[in-house]
C-alpha positions as a Markdown table, in Angstrom:
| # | Residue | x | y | z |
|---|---|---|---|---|
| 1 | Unk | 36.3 | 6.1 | 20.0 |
| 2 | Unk | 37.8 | 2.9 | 18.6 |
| 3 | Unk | 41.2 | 2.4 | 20.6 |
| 4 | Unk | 43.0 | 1.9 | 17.7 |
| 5 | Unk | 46.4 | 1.2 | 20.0 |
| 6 | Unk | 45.0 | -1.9 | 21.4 |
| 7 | Unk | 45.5 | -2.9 | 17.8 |
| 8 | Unk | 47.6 | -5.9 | 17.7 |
| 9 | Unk | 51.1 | -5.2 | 15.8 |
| 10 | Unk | 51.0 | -6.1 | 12.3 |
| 11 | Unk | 54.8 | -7.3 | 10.1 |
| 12 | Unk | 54.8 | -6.3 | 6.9 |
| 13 | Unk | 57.3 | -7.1 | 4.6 |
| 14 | Unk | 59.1 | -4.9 | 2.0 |
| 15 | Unk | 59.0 | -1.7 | 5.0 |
| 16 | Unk | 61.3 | -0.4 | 3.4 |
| 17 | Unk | 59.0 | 0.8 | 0.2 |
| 18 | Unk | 56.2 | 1.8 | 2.3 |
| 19 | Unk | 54.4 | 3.8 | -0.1 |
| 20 | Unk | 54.8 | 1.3 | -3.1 |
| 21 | Unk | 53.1 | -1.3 | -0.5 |
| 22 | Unk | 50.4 | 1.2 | 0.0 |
| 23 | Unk | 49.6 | 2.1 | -3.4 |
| 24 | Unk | 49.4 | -1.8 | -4.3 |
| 25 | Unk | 46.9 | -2.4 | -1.3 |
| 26 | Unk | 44.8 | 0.3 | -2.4 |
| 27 | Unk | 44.5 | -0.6 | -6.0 |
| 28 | Unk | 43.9 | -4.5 | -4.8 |
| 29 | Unk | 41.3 | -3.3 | -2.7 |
| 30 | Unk | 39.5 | -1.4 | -5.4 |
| 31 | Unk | 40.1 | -4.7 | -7.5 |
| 32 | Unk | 38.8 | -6.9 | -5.0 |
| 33 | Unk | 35.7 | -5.5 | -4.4 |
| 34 | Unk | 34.8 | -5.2 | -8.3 |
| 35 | Unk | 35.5 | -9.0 | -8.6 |
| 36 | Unk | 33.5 | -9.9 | -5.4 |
| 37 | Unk | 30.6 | -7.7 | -7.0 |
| 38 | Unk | 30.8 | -9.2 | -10.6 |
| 39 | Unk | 31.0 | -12.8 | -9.0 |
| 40 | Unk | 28.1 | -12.1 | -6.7 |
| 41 | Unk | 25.8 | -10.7 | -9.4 |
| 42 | Unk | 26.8 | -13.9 | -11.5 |
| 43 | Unk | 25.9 | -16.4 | -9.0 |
| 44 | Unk | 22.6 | -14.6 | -8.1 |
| 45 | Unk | 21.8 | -14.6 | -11.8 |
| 46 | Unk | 22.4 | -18.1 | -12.3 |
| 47 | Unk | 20.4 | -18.6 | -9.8 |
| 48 | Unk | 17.0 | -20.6 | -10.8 |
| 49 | Unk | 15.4 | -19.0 | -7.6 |
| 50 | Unk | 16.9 | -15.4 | -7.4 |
| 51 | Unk | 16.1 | -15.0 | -10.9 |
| 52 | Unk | 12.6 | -15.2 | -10.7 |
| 53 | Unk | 12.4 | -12.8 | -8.4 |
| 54 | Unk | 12.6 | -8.8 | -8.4 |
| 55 | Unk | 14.3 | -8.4 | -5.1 |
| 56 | Unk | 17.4 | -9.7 | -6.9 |
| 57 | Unk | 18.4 | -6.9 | -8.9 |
| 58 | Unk | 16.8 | -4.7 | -6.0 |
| 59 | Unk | 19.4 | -6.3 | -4.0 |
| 60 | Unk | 22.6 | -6.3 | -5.9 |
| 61 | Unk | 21.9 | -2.4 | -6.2 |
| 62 | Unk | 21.9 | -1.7 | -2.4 |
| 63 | Unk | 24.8 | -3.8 | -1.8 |
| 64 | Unk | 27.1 | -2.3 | -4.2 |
| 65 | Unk | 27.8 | 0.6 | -2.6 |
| 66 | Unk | 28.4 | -0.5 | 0.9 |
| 67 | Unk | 30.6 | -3.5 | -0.3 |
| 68 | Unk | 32.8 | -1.1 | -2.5 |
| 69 | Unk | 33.3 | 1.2 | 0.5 |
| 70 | Unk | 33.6 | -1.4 | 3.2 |
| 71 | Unk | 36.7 | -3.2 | 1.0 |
| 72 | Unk | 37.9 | 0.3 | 0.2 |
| 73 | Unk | 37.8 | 1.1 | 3.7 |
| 74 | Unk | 39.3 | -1.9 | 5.0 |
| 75 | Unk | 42.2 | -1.1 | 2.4 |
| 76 | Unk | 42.9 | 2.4 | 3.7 |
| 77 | Unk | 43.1 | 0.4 | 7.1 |
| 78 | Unk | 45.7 | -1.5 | 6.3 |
| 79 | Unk | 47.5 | 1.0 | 4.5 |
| 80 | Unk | 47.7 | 3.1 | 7.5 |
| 81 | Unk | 49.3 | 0.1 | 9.8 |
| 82 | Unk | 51.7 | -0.5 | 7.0 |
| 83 | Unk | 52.9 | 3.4 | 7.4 |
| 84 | Unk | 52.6 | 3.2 | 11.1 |
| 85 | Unk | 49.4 | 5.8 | 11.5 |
| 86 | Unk | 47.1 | 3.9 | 12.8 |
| 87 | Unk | 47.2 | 5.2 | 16.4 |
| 88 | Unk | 47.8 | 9.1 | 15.1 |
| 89 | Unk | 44.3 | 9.0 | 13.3 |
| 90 | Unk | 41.8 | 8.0 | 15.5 |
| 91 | Unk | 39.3 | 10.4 | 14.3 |
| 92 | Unk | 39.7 | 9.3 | 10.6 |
| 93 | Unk | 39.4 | 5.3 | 11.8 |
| 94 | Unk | 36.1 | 6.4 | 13.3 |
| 95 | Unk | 34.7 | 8.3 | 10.6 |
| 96 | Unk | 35.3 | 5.6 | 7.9 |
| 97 | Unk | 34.3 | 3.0 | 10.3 |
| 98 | Unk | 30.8 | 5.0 | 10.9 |
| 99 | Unk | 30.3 | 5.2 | 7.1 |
| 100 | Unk | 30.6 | 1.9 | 6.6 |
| 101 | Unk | 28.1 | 1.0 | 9.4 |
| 102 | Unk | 25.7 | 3.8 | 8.0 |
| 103 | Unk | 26.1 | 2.5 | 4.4 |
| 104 | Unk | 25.0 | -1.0 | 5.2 |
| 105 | Unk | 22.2 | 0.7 | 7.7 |
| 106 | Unk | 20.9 | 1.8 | 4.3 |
| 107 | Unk | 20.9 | -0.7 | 2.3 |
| 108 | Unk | 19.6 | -3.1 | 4.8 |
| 109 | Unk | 16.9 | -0.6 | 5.1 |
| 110 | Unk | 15.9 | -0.5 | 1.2 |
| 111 | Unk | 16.2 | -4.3 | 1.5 |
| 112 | Unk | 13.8 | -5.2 | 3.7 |
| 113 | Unk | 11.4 | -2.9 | 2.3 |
| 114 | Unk | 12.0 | -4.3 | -1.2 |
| 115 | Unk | 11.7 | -7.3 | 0.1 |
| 116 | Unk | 8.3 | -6.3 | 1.6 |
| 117 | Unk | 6.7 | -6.0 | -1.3 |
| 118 | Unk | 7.9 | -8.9 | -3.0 |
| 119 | Unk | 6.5 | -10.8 | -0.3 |
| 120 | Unk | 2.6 | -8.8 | -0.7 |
| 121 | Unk | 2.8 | -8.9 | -4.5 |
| 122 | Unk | 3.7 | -13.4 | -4.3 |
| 123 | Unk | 0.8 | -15.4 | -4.1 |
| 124 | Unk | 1.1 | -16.2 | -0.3 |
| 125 | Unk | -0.9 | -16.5 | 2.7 |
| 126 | Unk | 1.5 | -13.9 | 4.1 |
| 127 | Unk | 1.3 | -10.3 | 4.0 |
| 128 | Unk | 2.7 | -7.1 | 5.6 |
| 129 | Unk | 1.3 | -4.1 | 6.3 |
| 130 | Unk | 3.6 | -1.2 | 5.1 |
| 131 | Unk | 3.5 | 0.2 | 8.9 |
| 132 | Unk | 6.5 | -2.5 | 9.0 |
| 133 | Unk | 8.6 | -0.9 | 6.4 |
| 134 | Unk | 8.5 | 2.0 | 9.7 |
| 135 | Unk | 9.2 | -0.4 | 12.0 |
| 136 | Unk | 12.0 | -2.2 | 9.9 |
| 137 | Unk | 13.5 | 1.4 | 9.4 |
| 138 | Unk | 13.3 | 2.4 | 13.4 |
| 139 | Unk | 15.0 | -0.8 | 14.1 |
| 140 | Unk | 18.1 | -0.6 | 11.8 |
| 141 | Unk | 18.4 | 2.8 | 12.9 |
| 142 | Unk | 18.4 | 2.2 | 17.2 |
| 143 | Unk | 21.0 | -0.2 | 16.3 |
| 144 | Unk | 23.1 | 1.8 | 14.3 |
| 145 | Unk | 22.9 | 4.7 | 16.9 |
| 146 | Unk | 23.7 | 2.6 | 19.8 |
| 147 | Unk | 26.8 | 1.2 | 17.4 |
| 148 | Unk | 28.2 | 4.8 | 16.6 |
| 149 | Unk | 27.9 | 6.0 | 19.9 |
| 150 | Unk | 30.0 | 2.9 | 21.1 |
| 151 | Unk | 32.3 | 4.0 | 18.0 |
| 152 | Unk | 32.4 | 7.5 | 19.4 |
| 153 | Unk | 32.9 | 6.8 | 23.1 |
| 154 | Unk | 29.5 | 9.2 | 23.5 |
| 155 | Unk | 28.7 | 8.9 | 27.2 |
| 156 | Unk | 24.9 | 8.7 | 27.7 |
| 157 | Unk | 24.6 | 8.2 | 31.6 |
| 158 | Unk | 23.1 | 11.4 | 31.7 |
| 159 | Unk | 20.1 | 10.2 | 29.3 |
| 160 | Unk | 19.6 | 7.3 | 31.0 |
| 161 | Unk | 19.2 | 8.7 | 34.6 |
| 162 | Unk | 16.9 | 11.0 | 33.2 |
| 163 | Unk | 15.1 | 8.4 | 30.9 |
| 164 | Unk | 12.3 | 8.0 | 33.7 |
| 165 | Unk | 11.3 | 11.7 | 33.2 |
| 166 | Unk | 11.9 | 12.1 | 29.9 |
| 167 | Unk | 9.7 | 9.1 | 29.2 |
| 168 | Unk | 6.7 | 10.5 | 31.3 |
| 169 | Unk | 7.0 | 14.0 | 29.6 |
| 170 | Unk | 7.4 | 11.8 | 26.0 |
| 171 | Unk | 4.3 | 9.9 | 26.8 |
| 172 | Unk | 2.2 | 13.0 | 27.9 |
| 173 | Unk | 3.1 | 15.0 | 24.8 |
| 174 | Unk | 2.7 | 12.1 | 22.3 |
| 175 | Unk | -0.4 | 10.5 | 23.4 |
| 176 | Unk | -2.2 | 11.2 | 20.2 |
| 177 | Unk | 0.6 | 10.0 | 18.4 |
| 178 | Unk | 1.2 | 6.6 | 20.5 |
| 179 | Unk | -2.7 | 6.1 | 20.1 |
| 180 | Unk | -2.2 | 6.4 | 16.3 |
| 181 | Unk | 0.5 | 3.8 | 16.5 |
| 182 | Unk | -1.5 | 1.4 | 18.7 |
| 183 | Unk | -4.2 | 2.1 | 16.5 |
| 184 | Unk | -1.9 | 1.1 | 13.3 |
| 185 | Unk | -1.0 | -2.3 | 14.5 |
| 186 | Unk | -4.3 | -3.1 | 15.4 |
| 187 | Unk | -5.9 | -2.7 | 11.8 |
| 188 | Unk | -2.6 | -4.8 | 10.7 |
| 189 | Unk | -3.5 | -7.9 | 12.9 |
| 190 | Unk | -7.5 | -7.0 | 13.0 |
| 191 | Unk | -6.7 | -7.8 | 8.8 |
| 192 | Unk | -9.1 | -4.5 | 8.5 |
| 193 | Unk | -8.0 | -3.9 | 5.3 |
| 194 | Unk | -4.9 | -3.5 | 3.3 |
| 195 | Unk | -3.1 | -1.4 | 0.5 |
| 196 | Unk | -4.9 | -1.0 | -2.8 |
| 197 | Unk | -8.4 | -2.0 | -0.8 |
| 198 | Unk | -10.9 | 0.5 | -1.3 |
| 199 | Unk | -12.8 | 1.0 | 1.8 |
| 200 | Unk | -15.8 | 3.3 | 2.8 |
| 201 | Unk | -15.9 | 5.7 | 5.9 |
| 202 | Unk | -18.2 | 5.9 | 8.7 |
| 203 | Unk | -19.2 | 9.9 | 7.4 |
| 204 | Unk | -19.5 | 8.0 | 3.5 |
| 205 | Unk | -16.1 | 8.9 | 2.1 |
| 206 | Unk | -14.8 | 6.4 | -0.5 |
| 207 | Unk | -11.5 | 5.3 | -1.6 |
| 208 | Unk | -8.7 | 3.2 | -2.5 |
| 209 | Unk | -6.0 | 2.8 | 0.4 |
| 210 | Unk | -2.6 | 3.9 | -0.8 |
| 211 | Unk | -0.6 | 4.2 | 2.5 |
| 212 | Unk | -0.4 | 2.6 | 5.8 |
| 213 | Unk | 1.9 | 4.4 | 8.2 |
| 214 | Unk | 2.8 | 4.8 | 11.5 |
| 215 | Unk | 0.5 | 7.5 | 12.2 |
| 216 | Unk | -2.3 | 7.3 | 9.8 |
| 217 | Unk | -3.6 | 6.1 | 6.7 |
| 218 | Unk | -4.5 | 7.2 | 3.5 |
| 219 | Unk | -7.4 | 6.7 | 0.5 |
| 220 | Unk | -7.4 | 7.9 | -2.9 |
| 221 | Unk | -10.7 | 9.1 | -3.8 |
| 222 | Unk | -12.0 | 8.5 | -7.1 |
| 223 | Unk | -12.0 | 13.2 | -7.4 |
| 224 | Unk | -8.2 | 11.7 | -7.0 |
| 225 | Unk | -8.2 | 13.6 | -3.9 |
| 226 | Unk | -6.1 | 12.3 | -0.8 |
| 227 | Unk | -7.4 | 12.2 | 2.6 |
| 228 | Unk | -5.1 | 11.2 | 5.7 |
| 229 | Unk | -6.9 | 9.6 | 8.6 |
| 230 | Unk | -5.4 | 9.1 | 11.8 |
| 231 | Unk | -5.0 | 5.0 | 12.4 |
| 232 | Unk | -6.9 | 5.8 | 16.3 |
| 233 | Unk | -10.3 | 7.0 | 14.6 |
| 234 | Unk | -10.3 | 4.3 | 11.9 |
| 235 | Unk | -9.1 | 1.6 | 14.5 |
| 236 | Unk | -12.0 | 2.9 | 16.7 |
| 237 | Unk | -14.9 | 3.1 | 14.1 |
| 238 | Unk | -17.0 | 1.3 | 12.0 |
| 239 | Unk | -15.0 | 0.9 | 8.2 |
| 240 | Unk | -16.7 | -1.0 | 5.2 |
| 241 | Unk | -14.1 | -3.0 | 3.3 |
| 242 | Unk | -15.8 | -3.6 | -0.6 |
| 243 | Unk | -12.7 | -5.6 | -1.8 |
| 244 | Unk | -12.6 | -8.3 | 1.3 |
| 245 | Unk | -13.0 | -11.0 | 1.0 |
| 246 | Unk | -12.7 | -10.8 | -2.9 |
| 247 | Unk | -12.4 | -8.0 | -4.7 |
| 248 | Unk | -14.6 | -8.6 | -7.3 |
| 249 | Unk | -18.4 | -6.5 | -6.0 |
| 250 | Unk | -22.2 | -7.2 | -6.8 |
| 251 | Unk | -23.9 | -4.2 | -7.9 |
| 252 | Unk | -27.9 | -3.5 | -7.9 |
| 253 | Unk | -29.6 | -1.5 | -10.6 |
| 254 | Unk | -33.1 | -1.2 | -10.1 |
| 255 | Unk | -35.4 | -1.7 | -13.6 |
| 256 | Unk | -39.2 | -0.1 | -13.5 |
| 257 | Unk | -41.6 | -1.4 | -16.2 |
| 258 | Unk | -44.9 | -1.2 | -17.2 |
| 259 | Unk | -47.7 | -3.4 | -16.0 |
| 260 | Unk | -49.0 | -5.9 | -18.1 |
| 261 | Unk | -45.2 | -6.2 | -19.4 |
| 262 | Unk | -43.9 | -10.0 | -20.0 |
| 263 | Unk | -41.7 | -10.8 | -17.0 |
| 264 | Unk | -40.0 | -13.4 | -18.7 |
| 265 | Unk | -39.3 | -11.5 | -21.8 |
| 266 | Unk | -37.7 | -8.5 | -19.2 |
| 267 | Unk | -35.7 | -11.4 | -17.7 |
| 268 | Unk | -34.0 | -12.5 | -20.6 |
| 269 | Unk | -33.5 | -8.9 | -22.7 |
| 270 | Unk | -31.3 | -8.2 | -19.0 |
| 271 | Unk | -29.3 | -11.0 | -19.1 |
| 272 | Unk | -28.5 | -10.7 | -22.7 |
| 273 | Unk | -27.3 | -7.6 | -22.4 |
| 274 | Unk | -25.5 | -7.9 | -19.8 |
| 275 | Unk | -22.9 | -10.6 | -21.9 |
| 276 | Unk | -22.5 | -7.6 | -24.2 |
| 277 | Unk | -21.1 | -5.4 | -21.2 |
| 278 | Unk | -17.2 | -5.9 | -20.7 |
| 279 | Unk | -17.4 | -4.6 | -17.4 |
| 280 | Unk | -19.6 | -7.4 | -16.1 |
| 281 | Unk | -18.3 | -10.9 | -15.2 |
| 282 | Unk | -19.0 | -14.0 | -16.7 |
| 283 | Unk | -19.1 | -15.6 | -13.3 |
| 284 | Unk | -21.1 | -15.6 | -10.6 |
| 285 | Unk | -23.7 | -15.3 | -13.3 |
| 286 | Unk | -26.1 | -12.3 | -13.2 |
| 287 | Unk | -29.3 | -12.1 | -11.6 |
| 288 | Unk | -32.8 | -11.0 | -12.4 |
| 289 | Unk | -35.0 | -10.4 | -9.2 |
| 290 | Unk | -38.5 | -9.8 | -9.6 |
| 291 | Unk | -38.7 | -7.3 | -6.4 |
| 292 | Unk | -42.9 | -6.4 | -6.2 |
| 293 | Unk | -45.4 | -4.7 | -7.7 |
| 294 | Unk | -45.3 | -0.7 | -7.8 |
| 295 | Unk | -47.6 | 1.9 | -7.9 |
| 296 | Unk | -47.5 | 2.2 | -11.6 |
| 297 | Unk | -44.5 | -0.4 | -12.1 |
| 298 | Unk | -43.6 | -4.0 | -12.3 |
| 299 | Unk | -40.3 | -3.6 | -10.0 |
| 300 | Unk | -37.2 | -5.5 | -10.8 |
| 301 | Unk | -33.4 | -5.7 | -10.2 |
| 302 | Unk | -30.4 | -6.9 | -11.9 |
| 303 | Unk | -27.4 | -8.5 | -10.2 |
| 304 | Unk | -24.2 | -8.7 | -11.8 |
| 305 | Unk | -20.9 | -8.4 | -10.7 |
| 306 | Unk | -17.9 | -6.6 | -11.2 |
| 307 | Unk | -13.9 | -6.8 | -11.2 |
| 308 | Unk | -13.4 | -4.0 | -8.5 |
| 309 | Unk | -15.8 | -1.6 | -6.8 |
| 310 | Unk | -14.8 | 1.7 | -8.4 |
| 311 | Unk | -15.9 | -0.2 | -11.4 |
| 312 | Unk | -19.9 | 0.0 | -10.9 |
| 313 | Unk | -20.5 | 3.5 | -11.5 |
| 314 | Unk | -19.3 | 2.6 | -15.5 |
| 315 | Unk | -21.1 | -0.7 | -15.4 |
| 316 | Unk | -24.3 | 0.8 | -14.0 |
| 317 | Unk | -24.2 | 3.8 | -16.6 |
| 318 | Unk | -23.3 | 0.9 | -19.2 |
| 319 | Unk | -26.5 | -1.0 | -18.3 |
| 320 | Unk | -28.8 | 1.8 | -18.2 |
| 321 | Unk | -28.2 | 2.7 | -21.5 |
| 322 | Unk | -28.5 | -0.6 | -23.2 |
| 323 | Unk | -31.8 | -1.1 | -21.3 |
| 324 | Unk | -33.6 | 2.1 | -22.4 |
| 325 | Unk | -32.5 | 1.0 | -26.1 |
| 326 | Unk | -33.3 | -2.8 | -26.1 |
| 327 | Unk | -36.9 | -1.7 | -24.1 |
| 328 | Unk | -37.7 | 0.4 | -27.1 |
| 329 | Unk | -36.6 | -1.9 | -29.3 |
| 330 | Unk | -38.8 | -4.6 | -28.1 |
| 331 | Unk | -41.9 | -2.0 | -27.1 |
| 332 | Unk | -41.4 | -2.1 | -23.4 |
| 333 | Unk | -42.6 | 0.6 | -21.5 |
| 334 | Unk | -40.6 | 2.7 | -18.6 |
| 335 | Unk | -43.5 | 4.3 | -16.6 |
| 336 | Unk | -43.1 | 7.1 | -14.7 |
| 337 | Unk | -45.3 | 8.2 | -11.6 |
| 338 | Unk | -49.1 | 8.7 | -12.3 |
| 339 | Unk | -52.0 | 9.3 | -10.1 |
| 340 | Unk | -56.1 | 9.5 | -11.2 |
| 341 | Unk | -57.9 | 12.5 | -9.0 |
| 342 | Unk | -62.0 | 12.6 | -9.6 |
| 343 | Unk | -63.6 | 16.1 | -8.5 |
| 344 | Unk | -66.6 | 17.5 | -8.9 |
| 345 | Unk | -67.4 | 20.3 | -11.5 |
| 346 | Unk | -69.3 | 23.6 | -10.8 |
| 347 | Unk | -72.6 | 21.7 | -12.0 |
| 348 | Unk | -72.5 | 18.8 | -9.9 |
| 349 | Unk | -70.3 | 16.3 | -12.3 |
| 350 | Unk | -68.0 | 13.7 | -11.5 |
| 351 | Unk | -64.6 | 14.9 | -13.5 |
| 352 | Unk | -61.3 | 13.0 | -13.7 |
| 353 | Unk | -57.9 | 13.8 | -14.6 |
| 354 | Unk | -54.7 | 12.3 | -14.6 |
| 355 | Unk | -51.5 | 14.1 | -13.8 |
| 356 | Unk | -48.2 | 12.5 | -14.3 |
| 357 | Unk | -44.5 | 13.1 | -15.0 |
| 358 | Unk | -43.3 | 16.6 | -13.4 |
| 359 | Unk | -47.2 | 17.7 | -13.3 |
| 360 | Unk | -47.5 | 15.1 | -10.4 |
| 361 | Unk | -44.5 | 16.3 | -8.6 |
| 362 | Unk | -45.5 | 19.8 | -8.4 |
């Protein structure tokens, strides 16, 4: 504990009205720490720089708790050397000092992560992963511990001569977890991917990444079903990433039409629909390949890209549709699979017939 009688002696005047002095130090207090909050919100809000950012209410909301209880605090401190009870309440001078020291553990905490994000939602080279909101938090608390067990007089030689086992027995039982860990900071500095990237498995599973943690991350599908991956598989196998470098995607749709069909007249019905589409943008400007020639098709392709990759599934349905009505429109046909078989009849002649559609499939 604090050894509140290595204190140095404190004289103060009018002793003789002890509780009158008391009462005034604890209302000053209380004043004190309302004017230091009002003055410090002011100045942050005239502020040209804090204004402009979020993390400047963010932050004079975590601060006002711990600064009301750390003057607070400091005023019952006093109060008590003015009545002479400093020494006679040891337990009490540790307990307010711990909650202060917790307090500002806590806002510190919701500071940096605030802070975080700020920094990932600003148009800057810089970025963090949110597996350093973990770290930021495992920090503040080791410090904290090691403060109040200073506070508390806790004697840990015991721990520490056992640290050696303890840590073999630790690493044994938490390899997976380690591994996971390892495997978190590794996607982080790899630049593998990042929150709100949507990504594509190794086994074909598809989804936006919501969460980085410590032990594993998770995608959103687009069923809006969640699925948690450990960091060690992901940091160990092979994960597309459709919104690096930009998140803007090119999708293929594949157009089939008849022979003898103007190429050039397919061509531009394509990429005049296409401006009609919302979905697809204006630049890069979309593409009409002319792949080969089918069995019973002229075989093309359109290009055109998209804002973000869970976007082509509508744009592709959008496309399809305005294609089968400009084609009719303009007389173009869509074949569909047709083959030409020649036999011979009972009496010796040559007999052809076509089958097509589902009769060809069967």
């Amino acid at each position: 504990m604090i050894d509140v009688g290595s204190l140095p002696e404190f004289s103060i005047p009018l002793s003789d009205q002890p509780w009158a002095l008391v009462v005034g130090i604890l209302l000053g207090s209380v004043l004190l720490s309302w004017v230091l909050e009002w003055g410090g919100a002011y100045l942050l809000n005239r502020s040209t720089r804090w204004s402009e950012l979020s993390i400047s209410q963010a932050f004079i909301d975590e601060m006002r708790i711990p600064l009301h209880v750390s003057i607070i605090t400091g005023g019952i401190l006093l109060s008590l050397i003015v009545l002479e009870s400093l020494s006679s309440t040891p337990y009490l001078v540790n307990f307010l000092t711990s909650l202060v020291i917790i307090l500002w553990m806590r806002a510190l905490v919701r500071i940096g992560a605030e802070w975080i994000e700020v920094v990932n939602a600003a148009d800057s080279d810089y970025e963090f992963s949110p597996v350093f909101k973990n770290f930021w938090t495992i920090f503040l608390v080791l410090i904290t511990g090691s403060v109040l067990l200073v506070i508390w007089e806790i004697d840990i030689t015991p721990i520490l001569a056992s640290a050696g086992v303890l840590t073999i027995v630790l690493g044994l039982a938490a390899q997976e977890a380690i591994g996971n860990l390892i495997g978190g900071i590794s996607l982080y500095f790899d630049n593998t991917y990042k929150t709100g990237d949507v990504i594509v498995l190794e086994d074909g599973r598809r989804g936006a990444v919501t969460d980085i943690g410590i032990r594993s991350t998770t995608i959103l599908t687009r069923d809006d079903i969640l699925i948690t991956i450990p960091n060690s598989v992901l940091n160990s196998a092979s994960v597309i990433n459709e919104s690096a470098p930009k998140h803007r995607k090119r999708i293929r749709v594949p157009i089939a039409v008849a022979y003898g069909t103007d190429h050039e007249e397919v061509e531009a019905i394509l990429l005049d629909l296409c401006e009609d589409i919302p979905l697809i943008l204006e630049s890069p400007d979309p593409q009409v390949m002319f792949q080969e020639f089918g069995d019973s098709a002229l075989l093309f392709e359109l290009w055109a890209y998209v804002g973000h990759p869970f976007s082509e599934p509508r744009a592709t349905d959008h496309i399809n549709r305005r294609v089968y009505e400009r084609f009719n429109e303009a007389g173009i046909d869509i074949p569909f699979p047709q083959r030409e078989i020649s036999y011979l009849s009972e009496d010796g002649e040559r007999m052809n017939e076509t089958l097509r559609g589902e009769q060809y499939e069967e």
